[in-house]
Backbone as numpy.savetxt, mean C-alpha at the origin, in Angstrom:
# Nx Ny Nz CAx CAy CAz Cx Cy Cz
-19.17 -11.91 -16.06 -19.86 -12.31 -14.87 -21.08 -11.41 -14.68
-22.56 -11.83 -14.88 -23.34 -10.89 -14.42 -23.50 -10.56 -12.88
-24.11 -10.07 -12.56 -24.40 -8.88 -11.62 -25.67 -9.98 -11.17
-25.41 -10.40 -9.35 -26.37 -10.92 -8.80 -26.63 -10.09 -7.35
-27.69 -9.35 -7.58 -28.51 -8.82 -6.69 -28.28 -9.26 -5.01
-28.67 -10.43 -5.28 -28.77 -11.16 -3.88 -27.43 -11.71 -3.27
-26.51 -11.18 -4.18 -25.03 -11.32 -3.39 -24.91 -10.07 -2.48
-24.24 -10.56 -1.28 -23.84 -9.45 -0.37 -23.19 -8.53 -0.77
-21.81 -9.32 -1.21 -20.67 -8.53 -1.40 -20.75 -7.95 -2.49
-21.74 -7.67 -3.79 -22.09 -6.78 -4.27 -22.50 -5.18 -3.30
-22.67 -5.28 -2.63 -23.67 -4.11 -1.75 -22.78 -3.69 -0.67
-21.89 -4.36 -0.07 -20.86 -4.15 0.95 -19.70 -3.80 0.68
-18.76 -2.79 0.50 -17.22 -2.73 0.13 -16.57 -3.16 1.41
-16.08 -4.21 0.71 -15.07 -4.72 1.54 -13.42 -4.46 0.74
-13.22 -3.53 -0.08 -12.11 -3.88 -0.66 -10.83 -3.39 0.33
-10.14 -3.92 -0.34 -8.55 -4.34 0.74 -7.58 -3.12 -0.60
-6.96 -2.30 0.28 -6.13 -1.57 -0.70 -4.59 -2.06 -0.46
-4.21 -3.08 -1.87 -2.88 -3.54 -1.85 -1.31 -2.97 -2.42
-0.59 -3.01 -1.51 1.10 -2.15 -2.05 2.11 -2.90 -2.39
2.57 -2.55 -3.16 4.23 -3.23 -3.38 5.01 -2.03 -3.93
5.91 -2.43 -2.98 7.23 -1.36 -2.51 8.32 -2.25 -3.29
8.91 -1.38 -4.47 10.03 -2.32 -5.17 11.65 -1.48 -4.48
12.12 -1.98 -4.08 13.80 -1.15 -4.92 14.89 -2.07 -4.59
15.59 -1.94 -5.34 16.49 -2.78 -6.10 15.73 -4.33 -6.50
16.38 -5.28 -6.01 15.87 -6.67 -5.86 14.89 -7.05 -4.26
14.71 -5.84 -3.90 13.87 -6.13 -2.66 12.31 -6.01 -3.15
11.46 -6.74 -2.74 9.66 -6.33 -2.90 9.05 -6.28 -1.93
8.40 -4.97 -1.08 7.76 -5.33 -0.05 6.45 -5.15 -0.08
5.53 -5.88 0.43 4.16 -6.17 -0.43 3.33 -5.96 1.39
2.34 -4.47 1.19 1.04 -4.91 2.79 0.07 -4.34 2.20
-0.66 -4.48 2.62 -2.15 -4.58 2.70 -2.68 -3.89 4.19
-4.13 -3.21 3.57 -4.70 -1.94 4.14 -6.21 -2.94 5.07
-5.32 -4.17 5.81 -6.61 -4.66 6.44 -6.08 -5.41 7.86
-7.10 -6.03 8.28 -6.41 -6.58 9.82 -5.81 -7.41 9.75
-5.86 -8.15 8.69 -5.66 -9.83 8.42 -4.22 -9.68 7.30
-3.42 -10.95 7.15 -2.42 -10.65 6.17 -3.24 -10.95 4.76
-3.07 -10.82 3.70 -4.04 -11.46 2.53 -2.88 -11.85 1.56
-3.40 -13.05 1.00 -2.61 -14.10 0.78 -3.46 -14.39 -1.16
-2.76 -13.82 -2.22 -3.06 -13.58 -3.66 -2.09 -14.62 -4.18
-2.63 -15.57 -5.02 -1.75 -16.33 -5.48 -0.69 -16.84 -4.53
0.89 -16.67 -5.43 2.07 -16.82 -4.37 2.13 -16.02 -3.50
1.60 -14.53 -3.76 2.44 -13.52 -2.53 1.33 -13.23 -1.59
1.98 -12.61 0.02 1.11 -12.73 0.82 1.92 -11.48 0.99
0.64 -10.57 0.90 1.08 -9.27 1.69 0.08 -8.83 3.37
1.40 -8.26 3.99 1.34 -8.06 5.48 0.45 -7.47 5.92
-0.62 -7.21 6.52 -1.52 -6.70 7.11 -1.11 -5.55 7.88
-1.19 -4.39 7.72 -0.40 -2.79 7.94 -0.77 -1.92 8.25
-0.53 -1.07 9.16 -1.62 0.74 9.17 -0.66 1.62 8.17
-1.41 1.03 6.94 -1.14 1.87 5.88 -2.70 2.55 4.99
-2.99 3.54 4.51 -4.10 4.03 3.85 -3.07 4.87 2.51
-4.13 5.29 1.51 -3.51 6.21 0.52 -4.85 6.54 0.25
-4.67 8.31 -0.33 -5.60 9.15 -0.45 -6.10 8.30 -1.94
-7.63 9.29 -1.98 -8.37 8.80 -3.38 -7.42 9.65 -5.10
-7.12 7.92 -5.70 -6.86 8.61 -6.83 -7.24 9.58 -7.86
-6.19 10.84 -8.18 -6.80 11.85 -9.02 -6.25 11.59 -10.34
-6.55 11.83 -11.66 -5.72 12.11 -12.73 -5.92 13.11 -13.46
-5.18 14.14 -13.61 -5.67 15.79 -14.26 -5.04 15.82 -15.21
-5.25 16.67 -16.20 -4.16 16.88 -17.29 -2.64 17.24 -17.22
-2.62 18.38 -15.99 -1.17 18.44 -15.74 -0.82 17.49 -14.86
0.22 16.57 -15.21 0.72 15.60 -14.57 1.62 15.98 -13.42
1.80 17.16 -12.86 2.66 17.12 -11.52 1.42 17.25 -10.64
0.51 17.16 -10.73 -1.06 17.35 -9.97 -0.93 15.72 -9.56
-0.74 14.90 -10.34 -1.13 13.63 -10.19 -0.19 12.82 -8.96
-0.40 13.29 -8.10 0.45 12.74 -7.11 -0.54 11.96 -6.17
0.51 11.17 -5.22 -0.56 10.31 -4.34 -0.03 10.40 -3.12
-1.06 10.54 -1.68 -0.56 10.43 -0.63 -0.51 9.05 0.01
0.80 8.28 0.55 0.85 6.99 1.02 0.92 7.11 2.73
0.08 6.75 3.68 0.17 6.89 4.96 0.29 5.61 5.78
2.19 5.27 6.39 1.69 4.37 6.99 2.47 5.10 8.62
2.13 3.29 9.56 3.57 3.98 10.51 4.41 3.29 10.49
5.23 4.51 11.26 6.78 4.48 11.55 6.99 5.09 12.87
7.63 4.07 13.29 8.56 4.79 14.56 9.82 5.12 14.79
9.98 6.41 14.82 11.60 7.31 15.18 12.01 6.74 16.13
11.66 6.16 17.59 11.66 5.93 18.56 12.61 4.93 18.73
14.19 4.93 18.66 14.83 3.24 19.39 14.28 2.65 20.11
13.92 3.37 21.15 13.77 2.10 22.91 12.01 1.95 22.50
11.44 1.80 20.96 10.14 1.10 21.24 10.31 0.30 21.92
9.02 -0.40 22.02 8.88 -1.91 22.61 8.53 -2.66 21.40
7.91 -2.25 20.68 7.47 -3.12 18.76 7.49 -2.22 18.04
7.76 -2.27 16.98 7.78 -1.58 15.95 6.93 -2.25 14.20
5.97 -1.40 14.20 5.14 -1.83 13.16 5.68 -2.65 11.84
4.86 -2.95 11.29 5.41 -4.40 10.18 6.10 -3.35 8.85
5.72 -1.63 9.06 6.18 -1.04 7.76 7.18 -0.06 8.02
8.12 -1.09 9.56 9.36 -0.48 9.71 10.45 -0.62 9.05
10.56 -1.68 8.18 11.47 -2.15 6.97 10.94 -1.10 5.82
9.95 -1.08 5.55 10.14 0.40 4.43 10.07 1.71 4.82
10.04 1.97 5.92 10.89 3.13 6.39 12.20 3.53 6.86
12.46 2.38 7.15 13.83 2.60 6.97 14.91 2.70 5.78
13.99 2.69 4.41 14.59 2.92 3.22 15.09 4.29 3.35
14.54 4.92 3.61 14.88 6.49 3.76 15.37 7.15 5.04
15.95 6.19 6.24 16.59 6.66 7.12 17.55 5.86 7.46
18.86 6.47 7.58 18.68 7.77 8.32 19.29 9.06 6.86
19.54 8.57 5.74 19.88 9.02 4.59 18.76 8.48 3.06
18.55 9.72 2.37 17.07 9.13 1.22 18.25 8.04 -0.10
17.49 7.49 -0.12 18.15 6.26 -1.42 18.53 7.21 -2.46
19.40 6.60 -3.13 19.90 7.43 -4.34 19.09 6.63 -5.70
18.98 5.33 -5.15 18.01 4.61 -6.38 16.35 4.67 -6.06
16.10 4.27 -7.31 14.54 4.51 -6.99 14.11 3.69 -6.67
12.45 3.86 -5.64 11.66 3.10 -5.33 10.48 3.06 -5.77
9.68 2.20 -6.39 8.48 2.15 -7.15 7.50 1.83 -6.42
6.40 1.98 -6.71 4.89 1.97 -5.66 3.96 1.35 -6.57
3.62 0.28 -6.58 1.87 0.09 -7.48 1.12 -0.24 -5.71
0.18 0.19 -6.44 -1.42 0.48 -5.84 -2.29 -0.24 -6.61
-3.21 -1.53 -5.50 -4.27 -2.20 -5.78 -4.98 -2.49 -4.95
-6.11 -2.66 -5.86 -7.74 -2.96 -5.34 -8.03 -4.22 -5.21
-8.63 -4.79 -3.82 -8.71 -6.09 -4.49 -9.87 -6.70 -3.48
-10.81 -7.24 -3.56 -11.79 -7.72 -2.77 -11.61 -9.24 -2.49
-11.14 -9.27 -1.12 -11.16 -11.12 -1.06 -12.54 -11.43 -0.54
-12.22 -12.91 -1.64 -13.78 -13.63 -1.53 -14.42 -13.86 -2.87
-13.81 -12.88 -3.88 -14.15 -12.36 -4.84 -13.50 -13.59 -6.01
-13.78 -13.29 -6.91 -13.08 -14.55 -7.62 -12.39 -13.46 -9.03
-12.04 -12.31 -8.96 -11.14 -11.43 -10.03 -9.67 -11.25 -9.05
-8.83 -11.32 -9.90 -7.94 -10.35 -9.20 -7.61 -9.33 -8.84
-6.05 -8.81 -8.37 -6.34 -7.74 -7.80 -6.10 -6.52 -9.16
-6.92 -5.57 -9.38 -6.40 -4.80 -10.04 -5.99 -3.61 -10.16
-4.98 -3.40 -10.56 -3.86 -2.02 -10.57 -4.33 -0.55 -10.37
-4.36 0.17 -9.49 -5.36 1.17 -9.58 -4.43 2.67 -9.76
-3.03 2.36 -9.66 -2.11 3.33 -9.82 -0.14 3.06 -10.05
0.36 3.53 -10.53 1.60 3.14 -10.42 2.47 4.50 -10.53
3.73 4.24 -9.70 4.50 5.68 -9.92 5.81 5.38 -8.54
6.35 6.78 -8.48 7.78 6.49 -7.80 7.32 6.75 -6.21
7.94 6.46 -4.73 8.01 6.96 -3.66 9.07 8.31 -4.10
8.68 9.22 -3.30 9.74 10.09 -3.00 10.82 10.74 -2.00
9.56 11.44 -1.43 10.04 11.64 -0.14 9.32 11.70 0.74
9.54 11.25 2.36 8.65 11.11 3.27 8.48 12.21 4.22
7.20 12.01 4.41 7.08 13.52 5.66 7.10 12.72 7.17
7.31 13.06 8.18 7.40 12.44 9.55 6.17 13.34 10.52
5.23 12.97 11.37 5.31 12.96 12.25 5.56 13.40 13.47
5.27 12.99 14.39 5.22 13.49 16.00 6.35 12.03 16.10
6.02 11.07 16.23 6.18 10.11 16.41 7.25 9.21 15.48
Protein backbone atom coordinates (compact mmCIF):
# COMPACT_ATOMS: atom_id res chain seq x y z
CA UNK A 1 0.00 0.00 0.00
CA UNK A 2 1.74 3.26 -0.79
CA UNK A 3 1.82 6.14 1.40
CA UNK A 4 -0.88 8.94 0.51
CA UNK A 5 -0.01 12.27 1.78
CA UNK A 6 -3.39 13.68 1.65
CA UNK A 7 -4.83 11.00 3.89
CA UNK A 8 -5.59 12.20 7.36
CA UNK A 9 -5.13 9.28 9.15
CA UNK A 10 -1.70 9.04 7.95
CA UNK A 11 -0.81 12.28 10.11
CA UNK A 12 -3.24 11.65 13.09
CA UNK A 13 -2.67 8.59 15.58
CA UNK A 14 -5.59 7.34 16.27
CA UNK A 15 -4.43 3.89 17.27
CA UNK A 16 -6.59 1.82 19.71
CA UNK A 17 -4.31 -0.39 22.04
CA UNK A 18 -5.96 -4.00 21.98
CA UNK A 19 -5.88 -6.97 24.97
CA UNK A 20 -6.74 -10.42 25.31
CA UNK A 21 -6.68 -11.91 28.64
CA UNK A 22 -6.54 -15.86 28.16
CA UNK A 23 -6.85 -18.45 31.14
CA UNK A 24 -8.07 -21.57 30.96
CA UNK A 25 -10.95 -21.68 28.27
CA UNK A 26 -11.95 -18.13 29.21
CA UNK A 27 -10.81 -15.01 26.62
CA UNK A 28 -11.28 -11.64 27.72
CA UNK A 29 -10.70 -9.20 24.98
CA UNK A 30 -10.87 -4.61 25.78
CA UNK A 31 -9.69 -2.10 24.16
CA UNK A 32 -7.91 1.26 25.19
CA UNK A 33 -10.82 3.59 23.62
CA UNK A 34 -14.36 5.05 24.31
CA UNK A 35 -16.15 3.01 21.92
CA UNK A 36 -16.27 -1.01 22.00
CA UNK A 37 -14.22 -2.04 18.63
CA UNK A 38 -15.53 -4.70 16.82
CA UNK A 39 -12.30 -6.85 14.52
CA UNK A 40 -13.61 -9.48 12.52
CA UNK A 41 -15.70 -11.92 14.93
CA UNK A 42 -14.45 -10.50 18.22
CA UNK A 43 -15.53 -7.33 19.77
CA UNK A 44 -13.47 -6.13 22.43
CA UNK A 45 -14.93 -3.87 25.37
CA UNK A 46 -14.13 -0.40 25.52
CA UNK A 47 -12.02 -0.04 29.07
CA UNK A 48 -9.80 2.32 31.30
CA UNK A 49 -7.08 0.22 30.52
CA UNK A 50 -3.44 1.77 29.17
CA UNK A 51 0.05 -0.23 29.10
CA UNK A 52 3.40 1.41 29.30
CA UNK A 53 5.67 1.80 25.97
CA UNK A 54 7.21 -1.45 24.84
CA UNK A 55 10.95 -2.17 25.77
CA UNK A 56 13.10 -5.15 24.55
CA UNK A 57 16.77 -5.38 26.10
CA UNK A 58 19.01 -8.14 26.02
CA UNK A 59 18.42 -9.27 29.50
CA UNK A 60 15.07 -10.62 29.37
CA UNK A 61 13.84 -10.06 33.05
CA UNK A 62 14.08 -6.18 31.96
CA UNK A 63 11.45 -6.96 29.43
CA UNK A 64 8.48 -6.57 31.39
CA UNK A 65 5.27 -4.62 30.76
CA UNK A 66 3.10 -2.40 32.82
CA UNK A 67 -0.85 -3.21 32.30
CA UNK A 68 -3.14 -0.38 33.96
CA UNK A 69 -6.66 -0.86 34.28
CA UNK A 70 -9.60 -0.35 36.97
CA UNK A 71 -10.73 -2.16 39.62
CA UNK A 72 -12.81 -1.73 42.42
CA UNK A 73 -12.13 -3.27 46.04
CA UNK A 74 -15.24 -1.60 47.00
CA UNK A 75 -18.60 -4.11 47.50
CA UNK A 76 -21.30 -1.43 48.07
CA UNK A 77 -20.05 0.24 44.51
CA UNK A 78 -22.79 1.46 42.63
CA UNK A 79 -20.98 0.07 39.02
CA UNK A 80 -18.20 -1.53 38.66
CA UNK A 81 -15.98 -1.14 35.55
CA UNK A 82 -16.16 -3.60 32.47
CA UNK A 83 -12.39 -4.98 33.75
CA UNK A 84 -14.02 -6.23 36.91
CA UNK A 85 -14.18 -9.82 35.56
CA UNK A 86 -10.37 -9.78 35.09
CA UNK A 87 -9.72 -8.68 38.28
CA UNK A 88 -11.26 -10.75 39.90
CA UNK A 89 -8.96 -13.50 38.52
CA UNK A 90 -6.70 -12.72 41.24
CA UNK A 91 -9.07 -12.06 44.10
CA UNK A 92 -9.54 -12.77 46.61
CA UNK A 93 -6.66 -15.67 46.07
CA UNK A 94 -3.78 -15.42 42.79
CA UNK A 95 -4.62 -18.38 40.14
CA UNK A 96 -2.44 -21.24 40.30
CA UNK A 97 -2.79 -21.50 36.36
CA UNK A 98 -1.56 -19.15 34.05
CA UNK A 99 -2.83 -16.19 32.43
CA UNK A 100 -1.58 -14.95 29.09
CA UNK A 101 -1.64 -11.28 27.77
CA UNK A 102 -1.12 -10.34 23.92
CA UNK A 103 -0.93 -6.71 23.22
CA UNK A 104 -2.20 -4.96 19.96
CA UNK A 105 -2.09 -2.12 17.79
CA UNK A 106 -4.68 -1.46 15.71
CA UNK A 107 -6.11 1.66 13.87
CA UNK A 108 -9.86 1.51 12.97
CA UNK A 109 -10.73 2.82 9.67
CA UNK A 110 -7.67 1.40 8.50
CA UNK A 111 -7.92 -1.50 6.22
CA UNK A 112 -4.65 -3.84 7.99
CA UNK A 113 -5.21 -5.65 10.90
CA UNK A 114 -4.55 -5.59 14.20
CA UNK A 115 -0.97 -6.29 14.85
CA UNK A 116 0.74 -8.06 17.75
CA UNK A 117 2.92 -5.69 19.46
CA UNK A 118 3.80 -7.96 22.53
CA UNK A 119 3.01 -11.27 24.15
CA UNK A 120 3.82 -12.76 27.64
CA UNK A 121 2.25 -13.94 31.11
CA UNK A 122 0.02 -11.59 33.75
CA UNK A 123 1.49 -11.96 37.06
CA UNK A 124 0.82 -10.22 39.74
CA UNK A 125 -1.26 -7.22 40.46
CA UNK A 126 -0.48 -4.12 42.39
CA UNK A 127 -3.75 -2.29 43.96
CA UNK A 128 -4.43 1.04 44.57
CA UNK A 129 -6.29 3.42 46.87
CA UNK A 130 -9.32 2.25 45.46
Amino acid sequence: MAFDPSDLRNWMDDTVHLFIFRRQGITLRYASSTRDVTVGDHTYLAAQIERDAIRQTPERAKDTLKIRMAYLLSPSADEYPVTQALGDWWRPYIPSDSITVVCLSYKPGGIEPPSVEWMGWAVQPAYTDT
